[in-house]
PyMOL Python script that loads the backbone (N, CA, C, O; Angstrom):
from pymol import cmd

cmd.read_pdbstr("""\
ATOM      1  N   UNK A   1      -6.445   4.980 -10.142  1.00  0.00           N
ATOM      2  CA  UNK A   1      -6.821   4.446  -8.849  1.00  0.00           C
ATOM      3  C   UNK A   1      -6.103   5.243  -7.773  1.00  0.00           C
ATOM      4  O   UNK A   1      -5.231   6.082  -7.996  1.00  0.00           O
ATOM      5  N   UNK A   2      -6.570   4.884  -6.571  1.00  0.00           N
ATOM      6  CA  UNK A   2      -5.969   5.700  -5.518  1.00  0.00           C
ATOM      7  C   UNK A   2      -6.112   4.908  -4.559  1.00  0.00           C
ATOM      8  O   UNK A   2      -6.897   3.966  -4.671  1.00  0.00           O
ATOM      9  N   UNK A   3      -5.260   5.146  -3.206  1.00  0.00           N
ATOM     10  CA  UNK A   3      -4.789   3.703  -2.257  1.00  0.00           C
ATOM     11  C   UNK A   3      -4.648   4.722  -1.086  1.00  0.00           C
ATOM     12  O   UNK A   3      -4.005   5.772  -1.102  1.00  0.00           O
ATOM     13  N   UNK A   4      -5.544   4.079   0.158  1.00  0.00           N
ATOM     14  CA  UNK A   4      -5.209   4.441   1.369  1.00  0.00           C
ATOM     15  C   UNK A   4      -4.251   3.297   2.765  1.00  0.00           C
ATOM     16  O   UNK A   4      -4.315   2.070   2.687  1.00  0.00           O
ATOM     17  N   UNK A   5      -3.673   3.813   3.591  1.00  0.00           N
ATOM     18  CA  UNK A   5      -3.654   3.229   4.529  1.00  0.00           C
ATOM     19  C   UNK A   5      -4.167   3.503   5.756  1.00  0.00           C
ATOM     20  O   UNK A   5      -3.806   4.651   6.016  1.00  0.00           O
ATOM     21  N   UNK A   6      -4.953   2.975   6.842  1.00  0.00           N
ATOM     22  CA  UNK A   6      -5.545   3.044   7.895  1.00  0.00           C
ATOM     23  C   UNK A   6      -4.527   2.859   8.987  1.00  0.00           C
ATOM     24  O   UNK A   6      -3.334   2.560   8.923  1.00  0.00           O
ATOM     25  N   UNK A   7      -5.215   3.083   9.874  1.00  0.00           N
ATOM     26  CA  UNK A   7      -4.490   2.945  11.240  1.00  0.00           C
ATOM     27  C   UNK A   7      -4.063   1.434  11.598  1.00  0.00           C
ATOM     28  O   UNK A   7      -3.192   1.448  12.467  1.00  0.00           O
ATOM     29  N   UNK A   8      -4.348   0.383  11.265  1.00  0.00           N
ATOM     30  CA  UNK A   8      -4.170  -0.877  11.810  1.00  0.00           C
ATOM     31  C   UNK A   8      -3.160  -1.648  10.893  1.00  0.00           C
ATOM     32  O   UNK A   8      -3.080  -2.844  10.613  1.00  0.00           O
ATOM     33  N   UNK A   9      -2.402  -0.542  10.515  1.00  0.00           N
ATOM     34  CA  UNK A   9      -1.062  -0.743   9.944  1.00  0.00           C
ATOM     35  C   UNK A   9      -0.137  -1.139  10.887  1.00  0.00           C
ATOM     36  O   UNK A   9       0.128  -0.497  11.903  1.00  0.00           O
ATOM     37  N   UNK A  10       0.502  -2.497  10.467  1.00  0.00           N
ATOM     38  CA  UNK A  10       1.278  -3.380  11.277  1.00  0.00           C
ATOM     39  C   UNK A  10       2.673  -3.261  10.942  1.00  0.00           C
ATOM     40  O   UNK A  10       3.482  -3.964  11.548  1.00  0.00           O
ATOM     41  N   UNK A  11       3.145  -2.271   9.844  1.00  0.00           N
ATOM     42  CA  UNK A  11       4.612  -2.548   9.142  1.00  0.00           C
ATOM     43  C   UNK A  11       5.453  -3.523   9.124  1.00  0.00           C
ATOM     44  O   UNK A  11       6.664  -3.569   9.338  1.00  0.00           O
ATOM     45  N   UNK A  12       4.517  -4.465   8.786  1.00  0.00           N
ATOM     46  CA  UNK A  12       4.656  -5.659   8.123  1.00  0.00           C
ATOM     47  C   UNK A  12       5.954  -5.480   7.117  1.00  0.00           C
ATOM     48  O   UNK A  12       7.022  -6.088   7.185  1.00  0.00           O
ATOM     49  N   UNK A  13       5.606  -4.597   6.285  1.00  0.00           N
ATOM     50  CA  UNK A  13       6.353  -4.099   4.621  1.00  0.00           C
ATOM     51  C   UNK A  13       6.199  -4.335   3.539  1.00  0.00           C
ATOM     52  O   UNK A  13       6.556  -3.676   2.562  1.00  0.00           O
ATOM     53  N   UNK A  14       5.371  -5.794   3.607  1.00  0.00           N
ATOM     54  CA  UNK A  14       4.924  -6.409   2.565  1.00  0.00           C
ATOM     55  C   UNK A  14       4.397  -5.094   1.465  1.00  0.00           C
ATOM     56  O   UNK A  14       5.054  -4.802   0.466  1.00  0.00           O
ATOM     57  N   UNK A  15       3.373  -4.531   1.773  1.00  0.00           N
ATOM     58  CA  UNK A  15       3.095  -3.761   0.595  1.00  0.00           C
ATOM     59  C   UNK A  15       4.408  -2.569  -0.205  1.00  0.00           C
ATOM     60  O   UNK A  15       4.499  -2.048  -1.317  1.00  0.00           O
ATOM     61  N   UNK A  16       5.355  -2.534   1.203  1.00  0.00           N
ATOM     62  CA  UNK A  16       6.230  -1.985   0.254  1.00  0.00           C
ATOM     63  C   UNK A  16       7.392  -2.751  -0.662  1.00  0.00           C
ATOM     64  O   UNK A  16       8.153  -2.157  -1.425  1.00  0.00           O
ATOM     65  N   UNK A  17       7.382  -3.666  -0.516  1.00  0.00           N
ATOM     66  CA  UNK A  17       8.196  -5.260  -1.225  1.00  0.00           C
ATOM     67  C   UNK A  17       7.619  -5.160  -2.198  1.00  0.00           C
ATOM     68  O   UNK A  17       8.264  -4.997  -3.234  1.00  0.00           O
ATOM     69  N   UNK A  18       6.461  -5.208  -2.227  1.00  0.00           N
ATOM     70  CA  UNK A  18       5.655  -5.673  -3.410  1.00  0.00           C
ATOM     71  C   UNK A  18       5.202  -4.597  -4.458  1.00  0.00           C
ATOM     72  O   UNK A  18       4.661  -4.960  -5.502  1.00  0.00           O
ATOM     73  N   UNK A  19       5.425  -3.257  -4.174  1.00  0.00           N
ATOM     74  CA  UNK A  19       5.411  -2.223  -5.096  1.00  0.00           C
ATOM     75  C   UNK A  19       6.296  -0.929  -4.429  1.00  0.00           C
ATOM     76  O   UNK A  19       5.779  -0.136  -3.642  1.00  0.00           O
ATOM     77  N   UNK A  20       7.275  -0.870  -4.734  1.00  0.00           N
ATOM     78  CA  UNK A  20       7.743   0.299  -3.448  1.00  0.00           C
ATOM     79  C   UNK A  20       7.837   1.598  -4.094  1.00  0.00           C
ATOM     80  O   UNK A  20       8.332   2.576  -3.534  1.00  0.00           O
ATOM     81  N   UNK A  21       7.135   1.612  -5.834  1.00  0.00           N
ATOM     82  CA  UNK A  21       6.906   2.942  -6.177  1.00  0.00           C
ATOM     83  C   UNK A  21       5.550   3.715  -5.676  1.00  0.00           C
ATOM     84  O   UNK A  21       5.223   4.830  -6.084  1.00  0.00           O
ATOM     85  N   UNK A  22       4.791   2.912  -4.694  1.00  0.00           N
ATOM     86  CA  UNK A  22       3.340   3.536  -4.227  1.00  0.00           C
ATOM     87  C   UNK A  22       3.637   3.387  -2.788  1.00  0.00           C
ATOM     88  O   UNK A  22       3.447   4.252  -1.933  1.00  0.00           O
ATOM     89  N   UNK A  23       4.042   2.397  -2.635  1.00  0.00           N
ATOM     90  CA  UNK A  23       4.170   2.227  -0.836  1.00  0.00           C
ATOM     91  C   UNK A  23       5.604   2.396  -0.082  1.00  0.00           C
ATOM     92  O   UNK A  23       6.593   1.754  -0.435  1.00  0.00           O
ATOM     93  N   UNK A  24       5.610   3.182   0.825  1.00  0.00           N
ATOM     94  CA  UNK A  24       7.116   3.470   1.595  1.00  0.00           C
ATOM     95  C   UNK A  24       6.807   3.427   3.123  1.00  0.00           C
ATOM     96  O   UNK A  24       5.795   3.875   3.663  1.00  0.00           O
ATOM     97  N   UNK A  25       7.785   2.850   3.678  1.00  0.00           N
ATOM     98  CA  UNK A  25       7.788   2.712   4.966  1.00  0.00           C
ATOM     99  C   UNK A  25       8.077   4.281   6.037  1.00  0.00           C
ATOM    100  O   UNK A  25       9.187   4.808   6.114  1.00  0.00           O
ATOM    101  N   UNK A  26       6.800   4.821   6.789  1.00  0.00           N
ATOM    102  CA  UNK A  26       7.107   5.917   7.648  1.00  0.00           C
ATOM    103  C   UNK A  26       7.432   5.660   8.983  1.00  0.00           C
ATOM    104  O   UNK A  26       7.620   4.601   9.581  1.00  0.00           O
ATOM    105  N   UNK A  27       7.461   6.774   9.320  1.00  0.00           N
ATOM    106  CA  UNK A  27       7.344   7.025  11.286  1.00  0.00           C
ATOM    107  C   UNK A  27       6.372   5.801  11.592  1.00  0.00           C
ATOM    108  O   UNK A  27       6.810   4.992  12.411  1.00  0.00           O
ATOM    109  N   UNK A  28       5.277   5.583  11.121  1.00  0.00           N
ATOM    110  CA  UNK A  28       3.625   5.213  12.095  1.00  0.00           C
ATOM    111  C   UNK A  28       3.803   3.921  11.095  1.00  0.00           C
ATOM    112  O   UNK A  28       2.775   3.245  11.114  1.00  0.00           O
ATOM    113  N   UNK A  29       4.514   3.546  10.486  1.00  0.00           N
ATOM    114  CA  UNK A  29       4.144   2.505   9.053  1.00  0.00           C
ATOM    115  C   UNK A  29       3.913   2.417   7.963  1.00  0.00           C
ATOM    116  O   UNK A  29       4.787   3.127   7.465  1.00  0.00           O
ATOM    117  N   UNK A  30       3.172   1.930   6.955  1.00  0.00           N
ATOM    118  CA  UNK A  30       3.619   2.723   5.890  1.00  0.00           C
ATOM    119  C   UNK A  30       2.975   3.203   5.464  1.00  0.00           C
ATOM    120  O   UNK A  30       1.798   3.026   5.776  1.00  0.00           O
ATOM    121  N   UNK A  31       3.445   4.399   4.175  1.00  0.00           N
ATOM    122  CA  UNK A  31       2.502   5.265   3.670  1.00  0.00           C
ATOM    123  C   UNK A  31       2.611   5.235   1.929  1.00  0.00           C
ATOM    124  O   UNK A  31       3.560   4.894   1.223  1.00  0.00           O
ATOM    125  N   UNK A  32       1.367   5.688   1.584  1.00  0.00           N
ATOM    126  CA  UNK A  32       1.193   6.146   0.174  1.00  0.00           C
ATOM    127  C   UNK A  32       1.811   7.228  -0.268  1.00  0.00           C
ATOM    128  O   UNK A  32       1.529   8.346   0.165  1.00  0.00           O
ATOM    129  N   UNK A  33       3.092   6.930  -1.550  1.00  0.00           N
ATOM    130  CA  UNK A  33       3.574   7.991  -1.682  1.00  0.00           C
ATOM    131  C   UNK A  33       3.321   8.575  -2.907  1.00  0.00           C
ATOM    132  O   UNK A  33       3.956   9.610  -3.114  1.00  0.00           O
ATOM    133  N   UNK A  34       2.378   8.109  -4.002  1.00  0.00           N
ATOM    134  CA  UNK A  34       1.875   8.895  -4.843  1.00  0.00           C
ATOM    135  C   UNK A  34       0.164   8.962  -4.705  1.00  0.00           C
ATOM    136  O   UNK A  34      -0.527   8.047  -4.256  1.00  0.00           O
ATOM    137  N   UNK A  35      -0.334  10.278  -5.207  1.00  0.00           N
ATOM    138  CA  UNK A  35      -1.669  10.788  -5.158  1.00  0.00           C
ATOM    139  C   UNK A  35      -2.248   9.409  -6.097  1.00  0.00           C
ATOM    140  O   UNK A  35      -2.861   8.379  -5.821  1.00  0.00           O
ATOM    141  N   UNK A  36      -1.863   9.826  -6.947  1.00  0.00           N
ATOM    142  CA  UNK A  36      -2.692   8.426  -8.013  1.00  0.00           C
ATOM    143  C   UNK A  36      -2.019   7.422  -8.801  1.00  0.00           C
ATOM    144  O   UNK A  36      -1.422   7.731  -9.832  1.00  0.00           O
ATOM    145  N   UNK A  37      -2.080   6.268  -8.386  1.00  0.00           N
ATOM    146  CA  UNK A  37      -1.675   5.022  -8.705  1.00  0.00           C
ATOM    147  C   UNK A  37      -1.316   4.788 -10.293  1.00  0.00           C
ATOM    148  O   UNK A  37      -2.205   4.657 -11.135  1.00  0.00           O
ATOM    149  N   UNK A  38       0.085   4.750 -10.606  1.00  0.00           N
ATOM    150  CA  UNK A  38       0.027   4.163 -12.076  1.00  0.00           C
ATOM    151  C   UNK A  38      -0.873   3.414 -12.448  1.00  0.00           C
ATOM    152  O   UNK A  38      -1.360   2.742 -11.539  1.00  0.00           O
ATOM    153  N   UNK A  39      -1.455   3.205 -13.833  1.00  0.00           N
ATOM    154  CA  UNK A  39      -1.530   1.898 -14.236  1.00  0.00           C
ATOM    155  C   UNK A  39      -1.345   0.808 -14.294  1.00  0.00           C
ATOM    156  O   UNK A  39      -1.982  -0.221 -14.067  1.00  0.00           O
ATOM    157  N   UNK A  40       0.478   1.313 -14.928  1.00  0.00           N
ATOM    158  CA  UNK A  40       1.236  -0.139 -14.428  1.00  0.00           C
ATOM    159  C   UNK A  40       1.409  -0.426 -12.960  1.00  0.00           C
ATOM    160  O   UNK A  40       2.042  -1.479 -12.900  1.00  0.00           O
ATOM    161  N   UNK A  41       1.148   0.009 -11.758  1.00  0.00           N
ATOM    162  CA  UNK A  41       0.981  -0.847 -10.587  1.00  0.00           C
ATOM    163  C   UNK A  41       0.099  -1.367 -10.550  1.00  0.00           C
ATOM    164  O   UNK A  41       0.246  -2.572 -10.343  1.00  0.00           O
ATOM    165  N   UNK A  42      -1.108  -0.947 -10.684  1.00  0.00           N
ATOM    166  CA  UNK A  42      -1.977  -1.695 -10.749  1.00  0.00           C
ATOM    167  C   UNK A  42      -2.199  -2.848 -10.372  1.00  0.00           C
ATOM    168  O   UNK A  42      -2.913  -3.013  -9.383  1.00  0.00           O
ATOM    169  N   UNK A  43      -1.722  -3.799 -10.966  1.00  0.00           N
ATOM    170  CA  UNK A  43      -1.734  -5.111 -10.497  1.00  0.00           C
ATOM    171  C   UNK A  43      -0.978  -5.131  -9.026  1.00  0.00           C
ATOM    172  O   UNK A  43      -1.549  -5.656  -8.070  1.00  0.00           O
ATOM    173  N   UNK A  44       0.139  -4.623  -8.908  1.00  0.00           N
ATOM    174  CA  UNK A  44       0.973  -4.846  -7.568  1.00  0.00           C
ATOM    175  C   UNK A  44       0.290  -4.472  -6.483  1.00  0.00           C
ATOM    176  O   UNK A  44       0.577  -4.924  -5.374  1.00  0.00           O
ATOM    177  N   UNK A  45      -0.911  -3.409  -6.718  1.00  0.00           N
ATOM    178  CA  UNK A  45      -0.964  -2.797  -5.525  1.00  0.00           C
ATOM    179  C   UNK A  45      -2.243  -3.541  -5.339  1.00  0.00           C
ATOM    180  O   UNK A  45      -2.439  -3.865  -4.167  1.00  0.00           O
ATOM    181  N   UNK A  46      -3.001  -3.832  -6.039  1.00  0.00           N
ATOM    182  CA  UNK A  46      -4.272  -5.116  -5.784  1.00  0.00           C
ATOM    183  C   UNK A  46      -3.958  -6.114  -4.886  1.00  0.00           C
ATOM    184  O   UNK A  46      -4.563  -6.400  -3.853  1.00  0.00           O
ATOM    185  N   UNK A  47      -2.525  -6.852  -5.560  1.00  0.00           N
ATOM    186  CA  UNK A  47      -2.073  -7.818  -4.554  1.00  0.00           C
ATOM    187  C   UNK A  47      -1.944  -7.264  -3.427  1.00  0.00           C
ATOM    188  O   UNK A  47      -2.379  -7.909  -2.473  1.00  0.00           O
ATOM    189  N   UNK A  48      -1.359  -6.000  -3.165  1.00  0.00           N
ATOM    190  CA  UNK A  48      -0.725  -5.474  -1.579  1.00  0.00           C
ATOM    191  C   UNK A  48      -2.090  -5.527  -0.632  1.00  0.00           C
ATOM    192  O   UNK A  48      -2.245  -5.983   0.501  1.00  0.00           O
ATOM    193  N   UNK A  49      -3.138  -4.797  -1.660  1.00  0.00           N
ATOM    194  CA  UNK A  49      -4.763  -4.649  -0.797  1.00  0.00           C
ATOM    195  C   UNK A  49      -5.384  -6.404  -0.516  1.00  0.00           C
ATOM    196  O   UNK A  49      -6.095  -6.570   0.475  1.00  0.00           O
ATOM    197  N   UNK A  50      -5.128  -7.401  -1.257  1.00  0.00           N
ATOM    198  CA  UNK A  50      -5.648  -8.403  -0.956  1.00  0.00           C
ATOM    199  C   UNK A  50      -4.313  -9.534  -0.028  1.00  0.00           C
ATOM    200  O   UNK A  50      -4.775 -10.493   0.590  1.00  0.00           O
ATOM    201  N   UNK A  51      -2.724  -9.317  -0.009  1.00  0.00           N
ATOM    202  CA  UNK A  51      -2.260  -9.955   0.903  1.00  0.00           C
ATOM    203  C   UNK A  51      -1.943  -8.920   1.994  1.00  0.00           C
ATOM    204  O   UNK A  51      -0.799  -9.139   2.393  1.00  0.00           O
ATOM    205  N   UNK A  52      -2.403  -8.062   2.523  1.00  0.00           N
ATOM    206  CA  UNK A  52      -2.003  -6.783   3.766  1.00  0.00           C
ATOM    207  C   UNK A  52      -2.646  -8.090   4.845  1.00  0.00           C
ATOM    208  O   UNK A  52      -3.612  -8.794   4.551  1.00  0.00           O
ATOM    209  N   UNK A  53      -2.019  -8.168   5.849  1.00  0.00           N
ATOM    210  CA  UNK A  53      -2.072  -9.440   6.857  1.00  0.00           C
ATOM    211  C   UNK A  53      -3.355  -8.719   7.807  1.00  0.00           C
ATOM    212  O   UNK A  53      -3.920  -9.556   8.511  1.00  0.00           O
ATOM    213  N   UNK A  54      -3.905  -7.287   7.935  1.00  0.00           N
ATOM    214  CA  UNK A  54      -4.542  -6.863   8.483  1.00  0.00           C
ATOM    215  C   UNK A  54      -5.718  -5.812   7.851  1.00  0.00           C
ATOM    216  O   UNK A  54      -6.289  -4.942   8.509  1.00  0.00           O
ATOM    217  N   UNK A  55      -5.913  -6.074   6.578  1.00  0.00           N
ATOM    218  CA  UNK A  55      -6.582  -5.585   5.567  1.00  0.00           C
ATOM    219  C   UNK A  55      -6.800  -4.096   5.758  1.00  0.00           C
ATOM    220  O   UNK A  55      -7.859  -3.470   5.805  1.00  0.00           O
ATOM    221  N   UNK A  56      -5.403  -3.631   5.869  1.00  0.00           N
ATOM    222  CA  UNK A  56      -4.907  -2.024   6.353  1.00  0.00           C
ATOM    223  C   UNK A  56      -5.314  -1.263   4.908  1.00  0.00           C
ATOM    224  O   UNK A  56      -5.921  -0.198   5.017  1.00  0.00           O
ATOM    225  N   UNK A  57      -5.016  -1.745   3.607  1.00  0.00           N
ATOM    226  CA  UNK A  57      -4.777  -1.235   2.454  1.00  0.00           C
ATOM    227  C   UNK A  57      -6.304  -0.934   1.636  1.00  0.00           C
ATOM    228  O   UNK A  57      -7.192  -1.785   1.581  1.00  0.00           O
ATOM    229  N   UNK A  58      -6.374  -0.014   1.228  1.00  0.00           N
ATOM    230  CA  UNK A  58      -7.688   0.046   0.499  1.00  0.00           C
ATOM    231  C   UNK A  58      -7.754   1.025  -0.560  1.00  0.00           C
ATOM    232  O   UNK A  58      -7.238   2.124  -0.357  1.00  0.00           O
ATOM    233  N   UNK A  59      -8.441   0.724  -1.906  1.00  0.00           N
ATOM    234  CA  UNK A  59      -8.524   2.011  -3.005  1.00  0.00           C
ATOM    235  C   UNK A  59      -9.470   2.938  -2.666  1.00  0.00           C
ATOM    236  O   UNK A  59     -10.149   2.801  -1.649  1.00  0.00           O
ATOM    237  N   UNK A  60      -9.582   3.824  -3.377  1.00  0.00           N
ATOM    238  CA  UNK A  60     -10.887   4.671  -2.838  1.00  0.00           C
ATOM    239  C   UNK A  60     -11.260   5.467  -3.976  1.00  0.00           C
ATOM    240  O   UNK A  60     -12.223   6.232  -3.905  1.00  0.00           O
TER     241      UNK A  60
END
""", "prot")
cmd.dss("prot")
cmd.show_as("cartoon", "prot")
cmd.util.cbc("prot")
cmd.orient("prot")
């Protein structure tokens, strides 16, 4: 899988709490820091795309 973030990133952090081997907090908010998503996140980062308070997070 693979995970974007959009502009209407609130740096909240939540998605980086909740998996912080895919998600890290930048300059602009946060960013994706691997090309392609473990497996084992998998699950974590589903949750991050379905609790993101501004539905910033998305696979592609």
């Amino acid at each position: 899988m693979k995970v974007q973030i959009n502009d209407s990133c609130i740096a909240c952090c939540l998605c980086c709490e909740m998996c912080p081997k895919v998600f890290r907090m930048g300059d602009n908010g946060a960013q994706v820091v691997l090309d392609v998503v473990p497996e084992s996140c998998n699950d974590k980062v589903n949750a991050s795309i379905e609790y993101c308070p501004v539905d910033a997070i998305s696979a592609c």
